[in-house]
VEXDREN-2710 file (C-alpha; in Angstrom, 1 decimal):
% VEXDREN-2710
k/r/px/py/pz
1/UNK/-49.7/-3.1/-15.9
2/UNK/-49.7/-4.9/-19.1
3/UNK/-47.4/-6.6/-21.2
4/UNK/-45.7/-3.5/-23.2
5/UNK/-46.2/-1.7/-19.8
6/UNK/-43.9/-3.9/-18.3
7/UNK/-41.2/-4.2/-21.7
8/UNK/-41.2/-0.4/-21.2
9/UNK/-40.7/-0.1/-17.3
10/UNK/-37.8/-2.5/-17.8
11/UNK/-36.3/-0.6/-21.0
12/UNK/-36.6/2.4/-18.6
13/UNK/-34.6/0.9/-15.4
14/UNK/-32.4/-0.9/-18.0
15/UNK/-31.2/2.1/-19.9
16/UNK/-30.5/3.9/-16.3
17/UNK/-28.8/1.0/-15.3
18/UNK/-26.6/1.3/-18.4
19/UNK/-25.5/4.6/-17.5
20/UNK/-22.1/4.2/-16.6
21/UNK/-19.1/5.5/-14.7
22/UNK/-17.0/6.0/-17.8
23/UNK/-17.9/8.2/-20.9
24/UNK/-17.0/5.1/-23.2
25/UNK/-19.1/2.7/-21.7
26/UNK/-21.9/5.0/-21.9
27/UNK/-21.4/5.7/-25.5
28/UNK/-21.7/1.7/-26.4
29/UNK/-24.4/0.4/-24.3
30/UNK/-26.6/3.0/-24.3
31/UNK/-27.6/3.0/-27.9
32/UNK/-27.6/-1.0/-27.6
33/UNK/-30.1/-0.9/-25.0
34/UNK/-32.2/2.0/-26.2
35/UNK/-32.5/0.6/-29.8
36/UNK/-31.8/-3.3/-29.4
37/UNK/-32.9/-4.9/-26.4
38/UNK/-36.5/-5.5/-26.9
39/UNK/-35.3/-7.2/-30.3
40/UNK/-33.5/-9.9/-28.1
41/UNK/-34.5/-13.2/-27.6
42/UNK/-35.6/-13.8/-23.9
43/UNK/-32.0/-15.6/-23.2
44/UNK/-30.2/-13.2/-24.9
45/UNK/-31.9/-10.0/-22.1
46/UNK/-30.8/-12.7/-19.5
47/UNK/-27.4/-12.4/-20.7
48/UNK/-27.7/-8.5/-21.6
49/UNK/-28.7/-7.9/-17.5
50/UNK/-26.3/-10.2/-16.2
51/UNK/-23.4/-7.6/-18.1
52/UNK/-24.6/-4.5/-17.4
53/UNK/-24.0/-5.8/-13.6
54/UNK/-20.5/-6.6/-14.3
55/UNK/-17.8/-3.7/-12.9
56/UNK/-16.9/-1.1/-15.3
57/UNK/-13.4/-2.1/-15.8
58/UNK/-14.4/-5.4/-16.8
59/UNK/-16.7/-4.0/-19.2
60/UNK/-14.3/-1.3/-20.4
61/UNK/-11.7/-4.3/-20.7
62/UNK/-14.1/-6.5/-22.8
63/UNK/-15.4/-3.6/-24.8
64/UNK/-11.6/-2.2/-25.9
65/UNK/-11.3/-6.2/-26.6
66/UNK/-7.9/-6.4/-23.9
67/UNK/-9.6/-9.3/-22.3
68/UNK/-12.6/-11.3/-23.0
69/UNK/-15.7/-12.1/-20.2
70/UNK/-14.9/-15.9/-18.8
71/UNK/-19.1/-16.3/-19.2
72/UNK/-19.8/-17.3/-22.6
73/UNK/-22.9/-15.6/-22.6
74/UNK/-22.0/-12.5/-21.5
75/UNK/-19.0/-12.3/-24.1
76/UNK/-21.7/-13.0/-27.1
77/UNK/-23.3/-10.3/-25.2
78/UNK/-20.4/-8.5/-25.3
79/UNK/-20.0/-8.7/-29.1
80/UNK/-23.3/-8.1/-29.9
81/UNK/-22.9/-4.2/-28.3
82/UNK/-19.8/-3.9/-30.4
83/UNK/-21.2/-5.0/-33.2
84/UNK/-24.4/-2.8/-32.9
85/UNK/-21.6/0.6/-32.2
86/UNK/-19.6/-0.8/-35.3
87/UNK/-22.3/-0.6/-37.6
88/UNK/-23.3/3.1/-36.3
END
């Protein structure tokens, strides 16, 4: 398996790892991860797995911006998928 080989396995597992529990979250990271994460810089995919392994309520609480993530990384992370659904 070669280097896009392996970009696109993990684009694969990533986007059905994305798929969520709640209609919402779906609707945010999905597109993110589809259209954005091989753009990311290698720290920045770091961060992107360690959210989507976060529980959905935390996620749906840091998406709907009624708390923030206590990991600095993950909250960049966090605005970066909000950004990327703000701009459509």
């Amino acid at each position: 398996m070669d280097a896009t080989e392996k970009q696109l396995e993990e684009l694969r597992r990533l986007t059905w790892h994305s798929h969520r529990g709640m209609l919402e979250l779906d609707i945010l990271l999905l597109p993110f991860t589809e259209q954005q994460f091989l753009t990311l810089s290698e720290d920045d995919k770091k961060a992107y797995r360690r959210l989507i392994d976060c529980e959905d309520q935390d996620l749906f609480n840091w998406f709907m911006e009624k708390s923030t993530s206590p990991d600095a990384e993950i909250q960049r992370m966090v605005q970066a998928v909000l950004a990327h659904a703000r701009q459509g």
